[in-house]
C-alpha positions in Angstrom: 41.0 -24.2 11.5 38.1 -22.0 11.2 34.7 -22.5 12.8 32.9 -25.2 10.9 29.7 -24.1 8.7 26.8 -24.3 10.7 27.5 -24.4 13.8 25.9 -22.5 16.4 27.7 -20.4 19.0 26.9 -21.4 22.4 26.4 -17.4 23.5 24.3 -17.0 20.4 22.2 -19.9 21.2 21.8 -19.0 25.2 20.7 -15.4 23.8 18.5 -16.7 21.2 16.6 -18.9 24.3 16.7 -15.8 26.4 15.0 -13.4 23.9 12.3 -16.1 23.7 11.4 -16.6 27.1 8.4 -14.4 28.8 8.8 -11.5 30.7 8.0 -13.4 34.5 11.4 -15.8 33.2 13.7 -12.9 32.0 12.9 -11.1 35.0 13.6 -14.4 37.3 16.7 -15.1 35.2 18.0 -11.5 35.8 17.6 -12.2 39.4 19.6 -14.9 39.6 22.3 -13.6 37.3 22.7 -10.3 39.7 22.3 -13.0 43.3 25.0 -15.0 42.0 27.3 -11.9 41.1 26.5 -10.3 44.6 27.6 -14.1 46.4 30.8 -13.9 44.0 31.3 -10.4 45.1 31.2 -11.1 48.7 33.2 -15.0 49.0 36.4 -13.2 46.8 36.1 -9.6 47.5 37.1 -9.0 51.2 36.6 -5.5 51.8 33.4 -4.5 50.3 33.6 -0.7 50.9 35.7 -0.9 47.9 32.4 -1.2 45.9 31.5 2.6 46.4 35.0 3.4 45.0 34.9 1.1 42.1 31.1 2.6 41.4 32.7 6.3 41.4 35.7 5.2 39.1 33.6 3.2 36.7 31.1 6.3 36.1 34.2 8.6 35.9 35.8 6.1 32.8 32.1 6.3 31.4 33.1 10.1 31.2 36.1 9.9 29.4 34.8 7.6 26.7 32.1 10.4 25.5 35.1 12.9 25.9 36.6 10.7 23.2 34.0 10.6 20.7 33.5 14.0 21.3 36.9 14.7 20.2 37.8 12.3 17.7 35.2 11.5 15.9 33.0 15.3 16.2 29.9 14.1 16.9 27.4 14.1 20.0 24.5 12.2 17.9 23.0 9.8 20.1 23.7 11.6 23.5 21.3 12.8 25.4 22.2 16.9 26.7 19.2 16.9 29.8 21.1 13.8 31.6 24.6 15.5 31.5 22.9 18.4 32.8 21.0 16.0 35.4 24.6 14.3 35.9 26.5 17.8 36.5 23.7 18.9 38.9 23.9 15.9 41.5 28.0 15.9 40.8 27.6 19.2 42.0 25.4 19.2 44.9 27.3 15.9 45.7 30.6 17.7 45.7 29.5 20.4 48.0 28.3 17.6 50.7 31.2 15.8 50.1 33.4 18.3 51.4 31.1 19.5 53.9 31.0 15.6 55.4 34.3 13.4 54.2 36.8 15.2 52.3 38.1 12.0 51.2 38.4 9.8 48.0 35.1 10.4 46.9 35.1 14.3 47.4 38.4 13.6 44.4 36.5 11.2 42.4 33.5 13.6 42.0 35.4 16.7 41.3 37.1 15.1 38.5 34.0 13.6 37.1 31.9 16.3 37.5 34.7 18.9 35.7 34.7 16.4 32.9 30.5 16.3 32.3 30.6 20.1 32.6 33.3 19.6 29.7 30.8 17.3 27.8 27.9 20.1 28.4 30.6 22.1 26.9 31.0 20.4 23.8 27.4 19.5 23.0 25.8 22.9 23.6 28.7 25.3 21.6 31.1 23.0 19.6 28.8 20.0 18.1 25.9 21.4 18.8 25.0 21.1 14.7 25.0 17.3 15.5 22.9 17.4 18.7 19.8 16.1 17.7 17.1 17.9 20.2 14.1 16.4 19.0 14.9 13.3 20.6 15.9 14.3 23.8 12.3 15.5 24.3 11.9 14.2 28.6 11.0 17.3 30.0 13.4 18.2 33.0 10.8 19.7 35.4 9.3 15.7 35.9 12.4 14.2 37.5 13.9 17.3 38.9 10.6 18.5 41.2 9.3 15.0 42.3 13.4 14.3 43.8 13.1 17.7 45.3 9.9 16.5 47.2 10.8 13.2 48.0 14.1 14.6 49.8 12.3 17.3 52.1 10.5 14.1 53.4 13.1 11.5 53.5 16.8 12.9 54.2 19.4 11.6 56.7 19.2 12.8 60.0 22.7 14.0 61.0 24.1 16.7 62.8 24.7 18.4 59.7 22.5 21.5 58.9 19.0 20.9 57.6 19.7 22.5 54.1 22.8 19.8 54.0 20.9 16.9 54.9 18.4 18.1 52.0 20.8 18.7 49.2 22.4 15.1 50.3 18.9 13.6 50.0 18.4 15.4 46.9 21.8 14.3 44.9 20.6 11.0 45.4 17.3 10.4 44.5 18.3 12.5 41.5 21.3 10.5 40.3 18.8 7.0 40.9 16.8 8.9 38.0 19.3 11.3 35.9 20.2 8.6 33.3 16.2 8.3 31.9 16.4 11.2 29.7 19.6 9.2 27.8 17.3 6.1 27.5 14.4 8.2 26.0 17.0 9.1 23.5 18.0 5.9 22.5 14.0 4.8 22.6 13.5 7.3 20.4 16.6 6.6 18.1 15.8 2.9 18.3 19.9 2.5 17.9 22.8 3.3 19.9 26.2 4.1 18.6 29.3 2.5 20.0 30.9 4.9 22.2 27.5 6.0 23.8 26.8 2.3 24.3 30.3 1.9 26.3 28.8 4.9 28.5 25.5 3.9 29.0 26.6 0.4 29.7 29.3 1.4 32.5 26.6 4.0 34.3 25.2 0.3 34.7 28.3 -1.5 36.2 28.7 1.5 38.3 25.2 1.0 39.8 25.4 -2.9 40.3 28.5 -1.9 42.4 27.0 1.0 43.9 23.9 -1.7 44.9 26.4 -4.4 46.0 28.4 -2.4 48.3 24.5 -1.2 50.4 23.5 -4.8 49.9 26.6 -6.4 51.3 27.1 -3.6 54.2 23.4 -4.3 55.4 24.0 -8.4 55.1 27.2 -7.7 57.3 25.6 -5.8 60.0 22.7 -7.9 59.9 20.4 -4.8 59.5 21.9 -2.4 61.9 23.7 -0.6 59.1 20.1 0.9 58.4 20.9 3.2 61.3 24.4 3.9 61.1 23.3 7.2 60.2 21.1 8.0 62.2 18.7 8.0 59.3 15.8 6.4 61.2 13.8 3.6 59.3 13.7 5.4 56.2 16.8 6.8 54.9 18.6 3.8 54.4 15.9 2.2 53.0 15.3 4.5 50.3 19.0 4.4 49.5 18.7 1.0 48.7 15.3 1.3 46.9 16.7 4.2 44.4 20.3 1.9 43.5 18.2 -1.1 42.7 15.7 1.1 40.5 18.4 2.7 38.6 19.8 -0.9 38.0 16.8 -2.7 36.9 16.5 1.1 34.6 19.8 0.1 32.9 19.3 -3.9 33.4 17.3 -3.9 30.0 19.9 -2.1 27.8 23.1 -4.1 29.6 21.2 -7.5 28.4 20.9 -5.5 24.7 24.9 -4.1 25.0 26.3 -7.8 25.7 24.1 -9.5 23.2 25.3 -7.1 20.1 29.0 -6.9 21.1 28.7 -11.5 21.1 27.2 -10.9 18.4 30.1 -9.0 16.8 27.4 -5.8 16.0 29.3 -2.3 16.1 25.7 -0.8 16.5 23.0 -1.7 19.6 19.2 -2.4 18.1 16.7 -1.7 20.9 13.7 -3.7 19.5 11.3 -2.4 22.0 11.3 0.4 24.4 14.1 0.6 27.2 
């Protein structure tokens, strides 16, 4: 039998109290949703180094949903071209450290992602580019570029890798905490997200809540001493920590707007106020 007329589905009706609460209880709610999924994380998940991977991998299948709207349905509306540029920059300068330092898993995972945003780029700035809408990807480039440049000359690990490595590794990260706001502006301008760009923007934010876990978790476990593992003094680690959690709360907003349309059954994502 079908549902019966009138009644209210329970998702529906904890949105509907969410949306009316003030910004002090959203902001406490949200804090208690992501504590109780880090304490879930750690009891059932044993080895929590498999965050990072699962971080990487996530972002990566973000990558190959936008290659599929870019080739099936032949259109990039709705997707920002400054944070695939952002996102191929870090990849890049990420890459380079990788295989200077590990060599390992990650050094595959970024080469693969990395080929497929400069595949994106591709597509958006020669192929599609009579659907890229430019006027609403209007955050100038220079503002989160120069102040992460800055900010890693100051604070970078201090390894026995060269200097210039131990800035570009710096630099890669504060960069990626930041390289997804020229997308939001996008969407803040558009006031609407489409599906597929929805499913991206909404796994860059799984990817950072695993990202955050697995520094979280590692610093829980050590009791602190994994602030110095790498010999980054007392603020390396630190700012680590400080750019995943500020690229998750970024994203927090427009996760809490993705869930609520798809219960909802919307194809489209309404942003009723700025992201």
């Amino acid at each position: 039998m079908g549902r019966r007329r009138g009644a209210r589905d329970p998702v529906n009706v904890l949105f509907g109290w969410v949306r009316r609460q003030s910004v002090k209880v959203k902001t406490f709610l949200g804090a208690v949703a992501a504590i109780s999924a880090l304490v879930g994380l750690w009891l059932f998940v044993p080895d929590h180094g498999h965050f990072f991977i699962a971080s990487e991998a996530i972002h990566a299948a973000g990558i190959l949903l936008l290659i599929y709207k870019l080739t099936k349905k032949k259109t990039c509306s709705g997707l920002s071209l400054k944070s695939q540029a952002l996102t191929a920059l870090f990849l890049a300068v990420r890459l380079y450290c990788s295989l200077m330092m590990e060599n390992d898993i990650h050094t595959v995972l970024d080469g693969a992602t990395l080929v497929s945003t400069l595949w994106v780029i591709y597509m958006i700035r020669f192929k599609l580019k009579s659907t890229y809408i430019k006027e609403l990807d209007n955050m100038q480039l220079y503002r989160i570029v120069v102040p992460a440049a800055v900010l890693a000359f100051f604070v970078h690990p201090y390894t026995p890798q060269y200097i210039v490595n131990r800035f570009l590794w710096a630099f890669c990260v504060f960069l990626e905490s930041v390289s997804v706001l020229p997308q939001l502006r996008v969407m803040q301008n558009a006031k609407m997200v489409e599906p597929f760009t929805g499913h991206y923007v909404f796994a860059l934010g799984v990817s950072r809540f695993f990202s955050c876990a697995h520094w979280i978790l590692r610093i829980i476990e050590t009791k602190g001493r994994y602030f110095y593992v790498w010999g980054g003094g007392y603020l390396w680690l630190p700012a680590i920590l400080l750019c995943e959690i500020v690229q998750t709360f970024i994203l927090a907003d427009f996760c809490y707007y993705y869930v609520k349309s798809i219960m909802d059954g919307q194809l489209l994502v309404r942003l009723p106020c700025p992201v």
